[in-house]
N, C-alpha and C positions, 0 to 999 in steps of 0.2 A: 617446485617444493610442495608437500602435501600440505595440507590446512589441517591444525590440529583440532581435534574432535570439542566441540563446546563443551561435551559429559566431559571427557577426560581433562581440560583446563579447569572448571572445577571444581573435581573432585582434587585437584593437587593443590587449588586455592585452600580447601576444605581441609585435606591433610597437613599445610604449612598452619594454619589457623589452630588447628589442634593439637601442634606442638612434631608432626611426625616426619621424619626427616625422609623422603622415600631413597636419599645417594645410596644407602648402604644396599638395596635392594633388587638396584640398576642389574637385568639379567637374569632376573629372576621367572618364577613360576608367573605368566601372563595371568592378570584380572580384567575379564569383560564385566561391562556393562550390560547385563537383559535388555536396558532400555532401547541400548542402539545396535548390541553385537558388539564395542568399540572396546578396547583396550585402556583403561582407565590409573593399570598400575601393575607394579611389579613388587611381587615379594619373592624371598628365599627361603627356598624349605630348608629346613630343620635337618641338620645333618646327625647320622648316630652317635657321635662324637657328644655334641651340645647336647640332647636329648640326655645321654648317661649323665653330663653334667648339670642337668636342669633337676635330676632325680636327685642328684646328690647334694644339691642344693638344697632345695625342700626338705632333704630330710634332715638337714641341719635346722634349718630356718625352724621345724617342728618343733627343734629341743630349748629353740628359744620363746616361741611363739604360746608354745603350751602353757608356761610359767608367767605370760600377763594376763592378769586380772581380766576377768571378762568385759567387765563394763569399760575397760579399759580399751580393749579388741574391740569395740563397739565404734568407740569416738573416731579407731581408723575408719570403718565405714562411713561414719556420719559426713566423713570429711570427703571420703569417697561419695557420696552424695550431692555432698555440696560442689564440687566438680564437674558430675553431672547436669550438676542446675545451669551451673553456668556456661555449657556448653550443651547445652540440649537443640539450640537449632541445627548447630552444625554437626552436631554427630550423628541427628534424625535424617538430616540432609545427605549424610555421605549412607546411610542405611536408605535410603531411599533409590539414590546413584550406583549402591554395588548388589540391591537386590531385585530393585524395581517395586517397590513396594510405596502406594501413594503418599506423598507429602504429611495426612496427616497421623498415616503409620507407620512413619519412618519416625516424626516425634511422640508417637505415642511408644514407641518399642520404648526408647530413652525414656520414658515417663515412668513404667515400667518400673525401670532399672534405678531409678530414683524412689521410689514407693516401694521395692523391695529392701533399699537402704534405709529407709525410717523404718520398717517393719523390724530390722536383724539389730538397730540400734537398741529399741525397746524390749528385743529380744535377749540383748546379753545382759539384763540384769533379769532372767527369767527361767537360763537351763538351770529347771525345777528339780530334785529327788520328791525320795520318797521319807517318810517316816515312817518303821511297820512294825507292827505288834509282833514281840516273841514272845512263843511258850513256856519260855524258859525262866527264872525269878531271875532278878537282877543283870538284864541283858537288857539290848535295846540292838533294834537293825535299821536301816537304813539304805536306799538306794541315789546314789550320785553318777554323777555322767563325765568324763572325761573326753578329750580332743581321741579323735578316731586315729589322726595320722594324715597324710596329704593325702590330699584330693585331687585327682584328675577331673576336668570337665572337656567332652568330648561333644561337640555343636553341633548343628545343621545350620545350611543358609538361610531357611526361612524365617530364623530369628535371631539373627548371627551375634545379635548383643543382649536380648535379655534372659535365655534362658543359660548363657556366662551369667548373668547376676542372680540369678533363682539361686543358684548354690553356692557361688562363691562368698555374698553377702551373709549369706548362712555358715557356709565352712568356717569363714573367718572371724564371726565374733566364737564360733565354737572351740577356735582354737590351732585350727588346720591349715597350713601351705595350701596353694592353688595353682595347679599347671593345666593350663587351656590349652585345649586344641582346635581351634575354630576352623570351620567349613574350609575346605580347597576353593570353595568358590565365593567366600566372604572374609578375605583377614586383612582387609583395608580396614576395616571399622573394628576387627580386631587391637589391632596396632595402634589402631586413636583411644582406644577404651585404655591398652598398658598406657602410654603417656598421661590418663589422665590421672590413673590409679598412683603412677609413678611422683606426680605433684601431690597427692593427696599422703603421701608416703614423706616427701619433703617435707609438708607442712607437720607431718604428726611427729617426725623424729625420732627414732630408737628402731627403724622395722629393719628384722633381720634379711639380709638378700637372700634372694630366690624364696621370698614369701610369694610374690604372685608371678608368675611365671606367662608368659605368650608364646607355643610354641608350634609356626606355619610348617606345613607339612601336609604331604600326604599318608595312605595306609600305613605306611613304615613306621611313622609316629605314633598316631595312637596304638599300632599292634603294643612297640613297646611300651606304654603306659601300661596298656591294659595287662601284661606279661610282669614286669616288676613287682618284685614284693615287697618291694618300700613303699609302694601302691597301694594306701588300706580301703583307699573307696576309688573305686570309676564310674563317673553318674556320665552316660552315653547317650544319644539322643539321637534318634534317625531311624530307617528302616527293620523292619523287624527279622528280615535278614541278619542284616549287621548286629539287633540285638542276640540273636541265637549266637556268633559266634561270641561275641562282647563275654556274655551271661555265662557261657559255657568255660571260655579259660579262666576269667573271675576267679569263678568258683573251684576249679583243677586248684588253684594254688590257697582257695581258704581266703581269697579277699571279698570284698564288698561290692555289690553294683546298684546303681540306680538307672533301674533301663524305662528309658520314655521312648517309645515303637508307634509305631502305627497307628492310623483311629479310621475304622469305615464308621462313621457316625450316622446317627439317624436323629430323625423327628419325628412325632407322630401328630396328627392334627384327627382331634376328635369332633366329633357334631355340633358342641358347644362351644368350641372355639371362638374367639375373637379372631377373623379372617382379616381385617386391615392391620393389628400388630402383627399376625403372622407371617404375612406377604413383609413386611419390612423386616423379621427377622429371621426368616430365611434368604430371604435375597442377601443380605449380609452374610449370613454365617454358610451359604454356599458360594458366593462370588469372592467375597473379601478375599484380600491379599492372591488375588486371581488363583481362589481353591490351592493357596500352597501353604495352610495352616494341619497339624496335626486334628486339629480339632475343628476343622471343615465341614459343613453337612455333606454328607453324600449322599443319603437315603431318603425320602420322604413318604411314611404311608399314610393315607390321607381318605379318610371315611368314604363311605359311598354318596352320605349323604349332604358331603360339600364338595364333594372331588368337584363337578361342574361347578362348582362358585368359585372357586380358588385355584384350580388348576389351568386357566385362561388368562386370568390376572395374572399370575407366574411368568406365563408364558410372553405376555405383552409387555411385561418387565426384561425379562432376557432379551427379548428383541428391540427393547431401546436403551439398555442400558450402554452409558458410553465406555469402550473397549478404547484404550490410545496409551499416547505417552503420560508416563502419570506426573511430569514435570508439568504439564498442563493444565488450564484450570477446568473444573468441570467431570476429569477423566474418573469415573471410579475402580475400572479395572484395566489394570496393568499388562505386564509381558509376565510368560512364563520365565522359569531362569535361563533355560535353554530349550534349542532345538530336541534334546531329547526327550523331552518333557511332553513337547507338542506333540511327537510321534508316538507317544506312550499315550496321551490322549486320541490322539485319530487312531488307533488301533482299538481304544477302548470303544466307542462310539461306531465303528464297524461291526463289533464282536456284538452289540447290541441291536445295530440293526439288524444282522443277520439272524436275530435271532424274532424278530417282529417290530422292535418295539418303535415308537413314532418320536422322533430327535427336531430340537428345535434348536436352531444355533448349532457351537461347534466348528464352523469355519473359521477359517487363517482370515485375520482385517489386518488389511495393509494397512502400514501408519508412513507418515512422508518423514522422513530420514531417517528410517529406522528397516530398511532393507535385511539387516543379519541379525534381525532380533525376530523372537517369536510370540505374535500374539495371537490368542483364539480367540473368538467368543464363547460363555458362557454357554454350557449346554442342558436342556432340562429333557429327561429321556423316561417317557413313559414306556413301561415295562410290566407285563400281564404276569409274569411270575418273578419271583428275584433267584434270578439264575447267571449265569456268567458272569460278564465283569461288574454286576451288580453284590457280588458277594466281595470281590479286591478291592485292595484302598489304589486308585490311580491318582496321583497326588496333581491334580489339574481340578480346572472348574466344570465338573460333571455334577448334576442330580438327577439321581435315580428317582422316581416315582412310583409308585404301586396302590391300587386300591384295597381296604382291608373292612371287613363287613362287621367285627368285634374284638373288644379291645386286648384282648388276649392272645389274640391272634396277630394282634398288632406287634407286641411286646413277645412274643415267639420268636417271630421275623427279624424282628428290631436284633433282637439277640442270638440270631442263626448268623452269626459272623465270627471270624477268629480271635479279631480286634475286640477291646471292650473301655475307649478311652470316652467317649462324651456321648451322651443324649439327652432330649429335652422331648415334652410334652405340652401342645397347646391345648389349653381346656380351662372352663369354668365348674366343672364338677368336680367337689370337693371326693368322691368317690373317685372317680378316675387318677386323680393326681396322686392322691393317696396311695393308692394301689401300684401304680409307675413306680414311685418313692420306695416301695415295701420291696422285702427282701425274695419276693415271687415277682418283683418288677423289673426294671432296668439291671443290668450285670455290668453296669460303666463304672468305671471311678467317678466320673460327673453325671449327672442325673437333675436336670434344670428344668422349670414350669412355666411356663408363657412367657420365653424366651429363646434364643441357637442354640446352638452346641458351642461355639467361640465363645472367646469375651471372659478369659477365665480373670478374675480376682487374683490381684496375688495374696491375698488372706485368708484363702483354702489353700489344703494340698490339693497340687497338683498333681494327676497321673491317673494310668486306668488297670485294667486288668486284663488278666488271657495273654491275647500274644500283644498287647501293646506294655507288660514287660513289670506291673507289680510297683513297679517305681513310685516316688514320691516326692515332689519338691516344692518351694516358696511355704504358703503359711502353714498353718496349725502347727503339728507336732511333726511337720516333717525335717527338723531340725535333729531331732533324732539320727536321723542315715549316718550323719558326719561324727556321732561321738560313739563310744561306748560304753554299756551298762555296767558299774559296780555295783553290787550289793556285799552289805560289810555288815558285823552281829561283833556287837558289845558287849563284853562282860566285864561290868561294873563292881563284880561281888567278889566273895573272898573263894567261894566254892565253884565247882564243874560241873553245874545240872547238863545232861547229853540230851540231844533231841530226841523225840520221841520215844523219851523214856527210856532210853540205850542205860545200859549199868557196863563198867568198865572199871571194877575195881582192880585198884595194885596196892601193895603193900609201899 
């Protein structure tokens, strides 16, 4: 008899704890483990059938959902929150088992996803108008916002549960159905998020069905989301591939997208720099989540005048940093998700040496019983021009290096990429940071100062520009996406003053 996989016991200890029943699934699409290669669960995709029924749902659930009070929409969140609280080890736990992502980034995701539900709570008593002055005597105008219509959110695995809550927490006190399609390679933790949503739905009482929706699948699924025109927003998240087609049927049919794409990130490390914060916050914001974050450093250009201070340090860090099982204690980086991953990293790092440049790291570390999983070492790849695979985002723990003689030159470079999702600048010149900030500076949607490129808040919007796709989601005013603008002009009076000054008499 075989010996069952300790990941895979559990992860089904984890899935029974969180309410999720795996019977119905027996057959299903197989779920590895990064950590071991091992098989940890089975889901069933989504057949066309359920999908047309899931739309049609939603679009029911809209005509009920629109018409509660906002602060009302709210308290479902709150409860969904509260949900979260109370399951945050083990949902961090099984986010840690179906991506490989460290122990205390498996509960930081959930942590997340709990602080974007207090942010959307305080936010439904807040979707703001306007009040505006007309030209006109005895008129008054006014702009208000209404529910958009349902929402598709389309995942990646690298944050299989919190960037489902960047928008849904938002969609839903705004008013709007939720149908997920989370990653082919993450909808364990999918399926414990619907259970939890599902008791926070019990507790609140009145929710119309098919307001939040879970739907496992491959392409097939989200093509049809993203194809429906009961479909009023698809906020997509992955490759900027996949955004080009996403973005492009969107809009054939007049719907909505929030596209979150790609990020070749950079840093720049000026003369003045603080080089002990820096070395800690690059090593994080390149290594972290072993380089499988959108908003990963990949690029580093680094003065002439501390390249040798700082570029050894780096290096003496990569080469001790611990690569293992991240179930272990000590380990800071993980397994890729897959063997594909690893070979899309060894290819990048050949493309680089062939081209000169001096590579530190980047070798496969064998880990003891983890034979069918892939881990690398961190690679740091000094690079005399930024040219080949210094210009792609390779979603692995690679950093490029370059030296850069003025800071203009810096910020040229920095922004000679297609991507335009996160950069940051180390320095203590208030002229330098300045100017980074300015609108001749960075071209990211994030643009940070003596600190990575990671690590986003969820109390800014989220999102960048260029090809990583315009998108916006979690704080500020990116609550917006999900509704839409009225603007409405009152007349209060007994006559028909015309805007500007229009005459239109009749008898």
């Amino acid at each position: 008899m075989t010996k069952e996989c300790p990941i895979a016991q559990e992860a089904a200890a984890l899935l029974a704890r969180l309410g999720v029943d795996p019977a119905p699934e027996a057959g299903g699409r197989a779920v590895r483990s990064p950590i071991s290669g091992s098989v940890i669960g089975h889901v069933a995709d989504t057949g066309p059938e359920a999908v047309e029924n899931a739309i049609a749902a939603a679009a029911r659930a809209f005509a009920e959902w629109r018409r509660v009070p906002a602060p009302r929409r709210g308290e479902f969140v709150r409860l969904i929150g509260e949900e979260l609280r109370a399951a945050k080890a083990d949902l961090g736990r099984l986010v840690t088992l179906e991506v490989g992502k460290v122990p205390s980034e498996g509960e930081g995701e959930v942590q997340e996803m709990i602080d974007i539900c207090d942010y959307a709570v305080g936010l439904s008593r807040q979707l703001q108008g306007l009040a505006l002055p007309s030209e006109r005597p005895d008129h008054r105008m006014m702009e208000q916002w209404h529910p958009a219509g349902v929402v598709a959110v389309i995942t990646a695995f690298n944050f299989p549960v919190a960037v489902f809550s960047w928008n849904a927490a938002l969609a839903l006190v705004c008013g709007d159905p939720v149908i997920w399609k989370p990653s082919e390679k993450a909808p364990l933790t999918a399926l414990a998020v619907r259970t939890l949503v599902a008791r926070a739905a019990a507790r609140f009482g009145g929710v119309p069905a098919g307001l939040v929706q879970v739907l496992p699948g491959g392409h097939d699924v989200g093509a049809t989301l993203v194809d429906d025109g009961r479909v009023a927003v698809v906020s997509a998240t992955g490759s900027t591939r996949m955004g080009r087609v996403v973005g492009q049927r969107v809009a054939a049919r007049f719907g909505r997208a929030i596209l979150e794409l790609g990020g070749n990130n950079a840093s720049i490390v000026t003369p003045s720099a603080d080089l002990d914060l820096a070395v800690r916050a690059i090593a994080f914001g390149a290594m972290g989540t072993a380089g499988q974050r959108c908003t990963t450093l990949r690029r580093l250009f680094v003065h002439d005048a501390v390249y040798d201070a700082l570029v050894p340090r780096l290096a003496k860090v990569y080469a001790g940093v611990t690569v293992g099982n991240p179930l272990e204690d000590g380990v800071l980086v993980g397994p890729l998700i897959d063997e594909a991953a690893g070979e899309a990293m060894s290819l990048a790092i050949a493309a680089a040496r062939a081209l000169g440049a001096t590579v530190t790291g980047g070798e496969a570390v064998d880990v003891d019983g983890c034979a069918e999983a892939c881990y690398r070492r961190p690679a740091l790849v000094e690079m005399a021009e930024q040219v080949g695979p210094m210009l792609e985002e390779t979603f692995a723990p690679i950093l490029y290096v370059h030296r850069y003689h003025d800071l203009d030159t810096a910020i040229a470079l920095q922004n000679a990429v297609a991507q335009g999702l996160s950069s940051s600048i180390f320095s203590n010149d208030l002229r330098e940071t300045e100017t980074f900030l300015s609108a001749s500076g960075s071209d990211c949607g994030i643009a940070n100062v003596n600190m990575g490129t990671s690590g986003a808040e969820i109390g800014g919007a989220f999102g960048g520009e260029k090809e990583t796709g315009g998108g916006r989601e979690s704080g500020s005013d990116a609550w917006k996406g999900y509704m839409r603008r009225m603007t409405s002009a009152i007349n209060y009076g007994r006559d028909l003053p015309l805007a500007q000054g229009v005459r239109f008499d009749i008898d």
